[in-house]
C-alpha positions as CSV (number, residue, x, y, z in Angstrom):
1,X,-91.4,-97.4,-109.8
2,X,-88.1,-97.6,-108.3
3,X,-89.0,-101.4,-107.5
4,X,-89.9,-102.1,-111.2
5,X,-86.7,-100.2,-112.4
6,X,-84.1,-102.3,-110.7
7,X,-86.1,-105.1,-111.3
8,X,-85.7,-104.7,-114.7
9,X,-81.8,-103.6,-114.8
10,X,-81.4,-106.7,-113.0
11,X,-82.7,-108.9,-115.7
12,X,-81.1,-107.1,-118.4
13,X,-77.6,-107.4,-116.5
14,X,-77.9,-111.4,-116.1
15,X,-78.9,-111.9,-119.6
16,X,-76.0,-109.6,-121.3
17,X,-73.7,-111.5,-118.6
18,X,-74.6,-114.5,-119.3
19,X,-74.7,-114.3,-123.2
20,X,-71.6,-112.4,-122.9
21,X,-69.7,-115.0,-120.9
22,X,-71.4,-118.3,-122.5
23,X,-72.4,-120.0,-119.2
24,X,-73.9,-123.3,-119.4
25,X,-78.2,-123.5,-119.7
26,X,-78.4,-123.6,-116.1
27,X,-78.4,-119.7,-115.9
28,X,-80.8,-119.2,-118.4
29,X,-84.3,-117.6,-117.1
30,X,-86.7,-120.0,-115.8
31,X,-90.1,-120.2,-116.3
32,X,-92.5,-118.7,-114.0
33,X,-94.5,-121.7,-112.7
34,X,-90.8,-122.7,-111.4
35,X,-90.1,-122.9,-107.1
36,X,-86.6,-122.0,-106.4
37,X,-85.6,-122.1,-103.0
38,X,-81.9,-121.9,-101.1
39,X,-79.6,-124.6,-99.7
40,X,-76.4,-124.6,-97.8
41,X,-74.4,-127.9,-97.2
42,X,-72.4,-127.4,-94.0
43,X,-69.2,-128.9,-93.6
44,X,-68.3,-127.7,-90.4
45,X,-69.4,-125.0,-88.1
46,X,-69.5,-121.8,-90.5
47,X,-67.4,-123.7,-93.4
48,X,-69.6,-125.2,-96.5
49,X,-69.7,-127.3,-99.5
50,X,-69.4,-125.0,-102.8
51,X,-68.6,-128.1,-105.4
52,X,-71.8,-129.4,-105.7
53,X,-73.2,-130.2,-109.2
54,X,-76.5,-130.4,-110.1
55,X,-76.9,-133.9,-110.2
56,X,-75.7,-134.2,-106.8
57,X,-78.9,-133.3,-105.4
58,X,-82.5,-134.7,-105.3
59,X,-85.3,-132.6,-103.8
60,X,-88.6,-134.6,-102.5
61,X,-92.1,-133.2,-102.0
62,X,-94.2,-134.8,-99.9
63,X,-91.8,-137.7,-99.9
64,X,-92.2,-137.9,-103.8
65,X,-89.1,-137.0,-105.7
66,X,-89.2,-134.0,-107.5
67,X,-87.7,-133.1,-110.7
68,X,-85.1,-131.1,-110.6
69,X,-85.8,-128.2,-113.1
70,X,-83.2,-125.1,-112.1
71,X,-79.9,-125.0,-110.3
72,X,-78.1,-122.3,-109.3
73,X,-74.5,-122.8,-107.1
74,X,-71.7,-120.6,-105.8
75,X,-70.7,-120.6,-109.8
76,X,-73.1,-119.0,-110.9
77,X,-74.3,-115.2,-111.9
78,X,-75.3,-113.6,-108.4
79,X,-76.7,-110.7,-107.3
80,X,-76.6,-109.3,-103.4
81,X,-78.7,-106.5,-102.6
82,X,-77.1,-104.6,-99.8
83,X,-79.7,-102.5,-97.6
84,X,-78.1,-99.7,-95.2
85,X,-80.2,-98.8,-92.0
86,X,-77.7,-96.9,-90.4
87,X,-79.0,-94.0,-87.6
88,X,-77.1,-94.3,-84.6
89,X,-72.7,-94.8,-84.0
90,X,-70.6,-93.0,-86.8
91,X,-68.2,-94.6,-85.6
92,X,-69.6,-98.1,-85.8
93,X,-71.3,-97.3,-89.2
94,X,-68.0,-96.3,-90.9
95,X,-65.9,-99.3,-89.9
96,X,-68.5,-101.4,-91.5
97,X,-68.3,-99.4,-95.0
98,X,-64.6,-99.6,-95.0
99,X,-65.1,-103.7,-94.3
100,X,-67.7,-104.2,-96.7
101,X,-65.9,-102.0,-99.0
102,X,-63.1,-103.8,-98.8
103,X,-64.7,-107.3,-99.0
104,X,-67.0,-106.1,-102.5
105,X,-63.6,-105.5,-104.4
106,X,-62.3,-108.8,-103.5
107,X,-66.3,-110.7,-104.8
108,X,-65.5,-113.1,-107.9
109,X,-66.9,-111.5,-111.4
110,X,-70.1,-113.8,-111.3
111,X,-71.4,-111.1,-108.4
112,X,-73.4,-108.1,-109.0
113,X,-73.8,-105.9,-106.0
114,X,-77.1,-103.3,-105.6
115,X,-76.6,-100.5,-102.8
116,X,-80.3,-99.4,-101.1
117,X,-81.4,-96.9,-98.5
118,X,-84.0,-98.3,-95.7
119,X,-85.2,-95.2,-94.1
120,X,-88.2,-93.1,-95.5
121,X,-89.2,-96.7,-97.7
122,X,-87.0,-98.6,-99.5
123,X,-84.8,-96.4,-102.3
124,X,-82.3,-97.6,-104.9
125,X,-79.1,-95.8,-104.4
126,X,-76.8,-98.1,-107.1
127,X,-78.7,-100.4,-109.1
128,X,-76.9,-104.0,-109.1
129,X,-73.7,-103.7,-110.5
130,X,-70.7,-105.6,-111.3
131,X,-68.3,-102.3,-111.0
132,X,-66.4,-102.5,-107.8
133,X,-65.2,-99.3,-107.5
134,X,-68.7,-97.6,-107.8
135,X,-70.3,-99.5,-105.5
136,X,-67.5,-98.8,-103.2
137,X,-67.6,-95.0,-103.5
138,X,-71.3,-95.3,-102.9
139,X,-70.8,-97.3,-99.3
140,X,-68.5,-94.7,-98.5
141,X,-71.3,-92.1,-99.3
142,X,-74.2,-93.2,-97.1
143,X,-75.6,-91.2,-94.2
144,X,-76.0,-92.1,-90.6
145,X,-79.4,-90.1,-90.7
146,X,-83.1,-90.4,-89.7
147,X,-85.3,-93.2,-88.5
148,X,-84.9,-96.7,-88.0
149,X,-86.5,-98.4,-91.3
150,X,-85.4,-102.4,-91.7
151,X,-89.1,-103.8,-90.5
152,X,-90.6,-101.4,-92.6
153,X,-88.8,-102.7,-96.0
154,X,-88.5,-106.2,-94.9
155,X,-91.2,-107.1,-97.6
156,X,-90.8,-105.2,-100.0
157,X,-87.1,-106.1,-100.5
158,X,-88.2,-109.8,-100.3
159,X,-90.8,-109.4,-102.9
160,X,-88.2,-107.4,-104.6
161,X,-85.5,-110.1,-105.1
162,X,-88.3,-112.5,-105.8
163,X,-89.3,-110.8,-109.0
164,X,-86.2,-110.7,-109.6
165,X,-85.2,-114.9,-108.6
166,X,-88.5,-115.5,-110.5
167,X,-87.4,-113.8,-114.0
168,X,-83.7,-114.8,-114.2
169,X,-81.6,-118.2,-113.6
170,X,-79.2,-116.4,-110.9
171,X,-79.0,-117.2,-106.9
172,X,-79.7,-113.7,-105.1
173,X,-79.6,-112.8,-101.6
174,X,-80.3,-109.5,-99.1
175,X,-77.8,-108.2,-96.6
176,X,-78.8,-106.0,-94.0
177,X,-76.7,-103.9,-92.3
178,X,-77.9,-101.7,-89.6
179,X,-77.5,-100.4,-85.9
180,X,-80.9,-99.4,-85.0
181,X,-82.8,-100.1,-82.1
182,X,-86.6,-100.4,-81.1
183,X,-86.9,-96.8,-80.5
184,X,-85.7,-95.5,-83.4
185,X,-88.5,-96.4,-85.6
186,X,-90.9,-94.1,-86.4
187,X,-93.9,-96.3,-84.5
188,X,-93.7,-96.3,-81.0
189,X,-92.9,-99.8,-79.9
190,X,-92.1,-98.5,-76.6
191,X,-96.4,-97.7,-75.6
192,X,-98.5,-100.6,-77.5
193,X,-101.6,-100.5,-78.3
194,X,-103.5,-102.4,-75.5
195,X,-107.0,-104.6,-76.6
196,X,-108.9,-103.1,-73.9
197,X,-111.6,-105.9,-74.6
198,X,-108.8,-108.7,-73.3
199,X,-108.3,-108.5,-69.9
200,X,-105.7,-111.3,-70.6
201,X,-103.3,-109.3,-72.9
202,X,-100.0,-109.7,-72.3
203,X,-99.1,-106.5,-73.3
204,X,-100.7,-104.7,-70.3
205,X,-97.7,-106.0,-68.3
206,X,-95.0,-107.3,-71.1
207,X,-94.6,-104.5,-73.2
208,X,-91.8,-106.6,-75.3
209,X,-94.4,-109.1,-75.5
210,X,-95.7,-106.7,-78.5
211,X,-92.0,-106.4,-79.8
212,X,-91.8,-110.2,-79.9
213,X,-95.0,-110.8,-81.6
214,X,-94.3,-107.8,-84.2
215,X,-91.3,-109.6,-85.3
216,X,-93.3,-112.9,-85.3
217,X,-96.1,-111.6,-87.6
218,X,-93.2,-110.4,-90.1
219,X,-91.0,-113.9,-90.4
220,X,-94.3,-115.2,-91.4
221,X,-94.8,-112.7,-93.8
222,X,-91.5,-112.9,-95.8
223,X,-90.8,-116.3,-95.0
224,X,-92.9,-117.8,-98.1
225,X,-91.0,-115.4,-100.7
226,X,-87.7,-117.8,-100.4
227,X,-85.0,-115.1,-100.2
228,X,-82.6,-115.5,-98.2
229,X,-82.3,-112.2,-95.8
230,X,-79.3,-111.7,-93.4
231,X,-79.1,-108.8,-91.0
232,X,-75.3,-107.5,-89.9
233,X,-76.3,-105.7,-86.6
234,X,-73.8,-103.5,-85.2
235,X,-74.6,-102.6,-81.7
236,X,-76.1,-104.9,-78.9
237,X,-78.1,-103.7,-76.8
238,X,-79.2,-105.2,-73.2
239,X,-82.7,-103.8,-72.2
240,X,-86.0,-106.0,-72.5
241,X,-87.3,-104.1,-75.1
242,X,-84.1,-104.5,-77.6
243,X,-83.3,-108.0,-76.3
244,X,-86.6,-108.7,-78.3
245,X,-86.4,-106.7,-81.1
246,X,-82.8,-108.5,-81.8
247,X,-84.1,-111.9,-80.9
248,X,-87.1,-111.5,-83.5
249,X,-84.5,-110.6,-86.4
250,X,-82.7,-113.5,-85.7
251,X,-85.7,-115.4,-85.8
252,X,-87.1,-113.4,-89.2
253,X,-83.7,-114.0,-90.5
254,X,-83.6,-118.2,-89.7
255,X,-87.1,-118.2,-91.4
256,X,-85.9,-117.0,-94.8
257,X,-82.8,-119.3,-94.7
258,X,-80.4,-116.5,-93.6
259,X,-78.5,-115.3,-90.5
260,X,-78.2,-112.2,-87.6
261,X,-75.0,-111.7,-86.4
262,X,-75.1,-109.0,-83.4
263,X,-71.7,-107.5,-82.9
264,X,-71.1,-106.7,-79.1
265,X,-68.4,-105.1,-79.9
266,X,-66.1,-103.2,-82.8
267,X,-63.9,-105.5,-83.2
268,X,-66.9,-108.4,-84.2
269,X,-67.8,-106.3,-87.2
270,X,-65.5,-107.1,-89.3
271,X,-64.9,-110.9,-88.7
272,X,-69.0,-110.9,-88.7
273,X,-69.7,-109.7,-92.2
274,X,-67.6,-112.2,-93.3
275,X,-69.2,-114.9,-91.8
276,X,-72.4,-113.6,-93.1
277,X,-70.9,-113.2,-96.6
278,X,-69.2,-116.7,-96.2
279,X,-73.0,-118.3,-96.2
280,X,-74.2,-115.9,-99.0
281,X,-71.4,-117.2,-101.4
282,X,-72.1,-120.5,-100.3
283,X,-75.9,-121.0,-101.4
284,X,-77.4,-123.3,-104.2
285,X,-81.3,-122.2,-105.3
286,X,-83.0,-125.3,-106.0
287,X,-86.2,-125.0,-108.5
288,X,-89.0,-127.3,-109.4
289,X,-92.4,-127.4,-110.9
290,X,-94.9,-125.6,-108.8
291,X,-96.6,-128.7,-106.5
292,X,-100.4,-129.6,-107.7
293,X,-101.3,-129.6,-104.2
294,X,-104.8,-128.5,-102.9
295,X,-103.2,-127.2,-99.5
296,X,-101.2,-124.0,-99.4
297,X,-97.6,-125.9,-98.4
298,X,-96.0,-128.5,-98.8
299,X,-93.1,-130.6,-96.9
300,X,-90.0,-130.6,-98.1
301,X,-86.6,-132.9,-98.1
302,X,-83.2,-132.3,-99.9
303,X,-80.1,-134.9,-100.3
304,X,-76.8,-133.9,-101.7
305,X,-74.2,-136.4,-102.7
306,X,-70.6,-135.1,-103.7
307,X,-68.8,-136.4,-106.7
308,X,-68.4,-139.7,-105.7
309,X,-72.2,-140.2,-104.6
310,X,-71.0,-140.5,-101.0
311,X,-74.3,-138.3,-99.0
312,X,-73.3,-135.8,-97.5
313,X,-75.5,-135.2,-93.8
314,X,-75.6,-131.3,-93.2
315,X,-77.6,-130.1,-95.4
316,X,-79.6,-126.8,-94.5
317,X,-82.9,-125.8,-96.0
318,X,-86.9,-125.0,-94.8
319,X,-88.8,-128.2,-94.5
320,X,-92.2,-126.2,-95.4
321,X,-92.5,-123.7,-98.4
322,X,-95.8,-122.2,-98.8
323,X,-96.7,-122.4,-102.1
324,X,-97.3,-119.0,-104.4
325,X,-100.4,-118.2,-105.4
326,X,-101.8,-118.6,-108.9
């Protein structure tokens, strides 16, 4: 219920903001059938293109062009769900609320900013809003408490913001920010369960071989839902078993289009969020009419141009999307 609630707030918020503040059709709600994806254009390493129009870009399926039937750029209405998963370093945890604090004043008006909880299942602790200072007080307010619970809530938060991409023209994006590590989950990661019946299984011997193909098994899963998901982590850790665990969020983050950034230290937090919120303010969502394609994905190409129609080379985006399902 507290999925379909927010979900529902959401809408409501992007249609009253956009009625209220008259933005062009773009930001209307888009039909269902419609596939919206994310694309950066990189400029330079961690700087990116935020001018692009809409006819600046052409999207081919299958090396067929595509027509272009939503866009969505760094303009337009946005909403960031931020997820805390926060058990270990007080000290770590609270330096991050003050920079994210901080950095949520300072977003443009077209952002709206929704606060969860990842331990104990996903829970709504602000519903997105557009009211700095109440968002703020809520960072400030979060627990360092319980188990780890970001693999847990990896889907649904992904299938969360899709409903949500799905029912209104905005760009939205998750932000992770947690310190946990593989043993504070509530499953033991630490003693796999062993396929007696293989004598070949790896996990006999590697026991982060598990960890590794956990983490696999879940960038495949939220992979085809589009959104982009990027994970502040503030602690590194140097065992096997956590030099997997961080290595697979990086790689469950690359698959959804977004980012891990692993702070070593305290004084990376802060310079790390914004990076991370640097690429989340620079995103275009690209939609088009579901492919009639008898095989479950398709591949995919983008070109962006800048005003002048000169092409512009860097530009990031998945070159599969597996298609939804009637």
């Amino acid at each position: 219920m507290k999925y379909l609630a927010l979900l529902l707030l959401a809408s409501i918020l992007i249609f009253v903001g956009s009625t209220a503040s008259a933005q062009s059709r773009d930001d209307k709600a888009a039909p269902p059938a419609l596939v919206k994806f994310p694309v950066w254009v990189e400029q330079g390493s961690g700087t990116y293109w935020k001018e692009g129009k809409r006819q600046g870009f052409k999207v081919f399926v299958d090396n067929q062009e595509a027509s272009l039937k939503s866009f969505q750029g760094p303009q337009n209405s946005t909403i960031v769900l931020v997820i805390f998963d926060t058990v270990a370093d007080l000290a770590r945890v609270d330096m991050a609320r003050q920079a994210l604090g901080a950095k949520i004043r300072k977003f443009e008006r077209n952002y709206w900013v929704g606060l969860l909880r990842a331990q104990d299942g996903l829970s709504v602790l602000q519903e997105p809003t557009a009211d700095r200072d109440a968002i703020s007080d809520k960072i400030k307010q979060i627990q360092v408490s319980g188990r780890a619970g970001l693999l847990d809530t990896l889907e649904p938060a992904a299938s969360l913001a899709s409903g949500i991409l799905q029912k209104a023209g905005i760009r939205i994006c998750i932000l992770y920010v947690t310190d946990s590590g593989i043993a504070n989950y509530r499953a033991d990661y630490l003693n796999p369960v062993i396929n007696s019946s293989d004598s070949g299984d790896l996990s006999r011997r590697f026991s982060d071989r598990a960890v590794q193909e956990r983490l696999s098994r879940m960038a495949d899963l939220v992979a085809p839902f589009r959104i982009p998901i990027f994970i502040l982590h503030l602690e590194y850790r140097t065992d096997t078993l956590n030099l997997a665990y961080q290595s697979g969020l990086e790689r469950i983050a690359a698959a959804t289009g977004g980012a891990t950034l692993i702070c070593r230290t305290n004084d990376e937090i802060e310079p790390g969020l914004e990076k991370l919120l640097t690429q989340i303010k620079s995103s275009y969502f690209l939609g088009i009419e579901k492919p009639q394609a008898a095989k479950p994905s398709v591949k995919l190409r983008v070109e962006a141009s800048d005003a002048e129609g000169n092409p512009l080379d860097r530009v990031i985006y998945s070159g599969q999307i597996i298609l939804p399902k009637d």
